[in-house]
C-alpha positions as CSV (number, residue, x, y, z in Angstrom):
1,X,0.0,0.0,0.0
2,X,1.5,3.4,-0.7
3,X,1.5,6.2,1.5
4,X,-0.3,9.5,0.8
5,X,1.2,12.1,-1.7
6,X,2.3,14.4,0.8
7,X,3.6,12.1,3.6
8,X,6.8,13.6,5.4
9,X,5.9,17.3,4.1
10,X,4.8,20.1,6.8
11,X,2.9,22.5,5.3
12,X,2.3,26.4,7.1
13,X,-0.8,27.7,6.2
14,X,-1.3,31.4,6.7
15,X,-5.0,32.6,7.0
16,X,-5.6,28.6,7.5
17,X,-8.1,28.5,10.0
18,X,-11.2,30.3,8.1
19,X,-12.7,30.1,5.4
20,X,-11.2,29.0,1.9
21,X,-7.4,28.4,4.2
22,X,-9.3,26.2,6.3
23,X,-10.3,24.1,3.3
24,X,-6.7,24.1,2.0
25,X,-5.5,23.3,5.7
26,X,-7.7,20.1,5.9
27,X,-6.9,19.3,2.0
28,X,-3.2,19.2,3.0
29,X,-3.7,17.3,5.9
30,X,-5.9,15.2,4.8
31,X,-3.1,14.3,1.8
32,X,-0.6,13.5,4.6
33,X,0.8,16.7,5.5
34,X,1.8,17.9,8.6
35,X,-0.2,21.4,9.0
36,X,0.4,24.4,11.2
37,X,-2.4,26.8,10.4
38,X,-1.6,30.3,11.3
39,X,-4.6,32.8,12.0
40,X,-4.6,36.6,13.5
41,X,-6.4,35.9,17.0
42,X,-6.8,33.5,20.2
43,X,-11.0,33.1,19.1
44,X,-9.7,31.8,15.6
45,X,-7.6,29.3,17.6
46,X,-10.4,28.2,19.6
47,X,-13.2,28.0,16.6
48,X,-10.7,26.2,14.5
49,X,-9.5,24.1,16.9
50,X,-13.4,22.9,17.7
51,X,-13.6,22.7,14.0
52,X,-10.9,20.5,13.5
53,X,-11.7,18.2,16.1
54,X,-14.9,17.1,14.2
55,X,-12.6,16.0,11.0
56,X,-10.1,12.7,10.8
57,X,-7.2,15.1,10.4
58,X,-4.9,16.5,13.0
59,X,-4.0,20.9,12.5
60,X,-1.9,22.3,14.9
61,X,-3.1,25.9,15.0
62,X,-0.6,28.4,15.6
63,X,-2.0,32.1,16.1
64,X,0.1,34.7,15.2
65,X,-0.3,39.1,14.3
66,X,2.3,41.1,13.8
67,X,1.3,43.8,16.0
68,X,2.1,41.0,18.8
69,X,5.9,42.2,18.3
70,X,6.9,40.9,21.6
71,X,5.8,37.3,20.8
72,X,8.2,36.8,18.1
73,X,11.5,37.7,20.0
């Protein structure tokens, strides 16, 4: 049996966790990526991460905004 077509790959998705990116999230995911989903606030996180629990794929959402300079040093 062979292994899905994107087995081994991680995939970042920005805007992944609404809408049309959320689509493309689970699409990778559910090809065998590995898929961190990047989204603008903490509510995305917690919608998308109830969304995603309902599906057979696993998204690790990451939530990130460049106005939240201090996060990224």
């Amino acid at each position: 049996m062979q292994g899905k077509l994107l087995d081994g790959k991680v995939a970042l998705v920005t805007g992944g966790m609404k809408g049309i990116g959320l689509a493309i999230s689970e699409d990778l995911a559910a090809h065998g990526a590995h898929v961190a989903a990047c989204g603008r606030s903490m509510n995305a996180v917690d919608e998308f991460t109830a969304t995603v629990e309902q599906g057979m794929v696993t998204i690790d959402p990451l939530p990130c905004n460049r106005h939240w300079k201090d996060t990224y040093r």
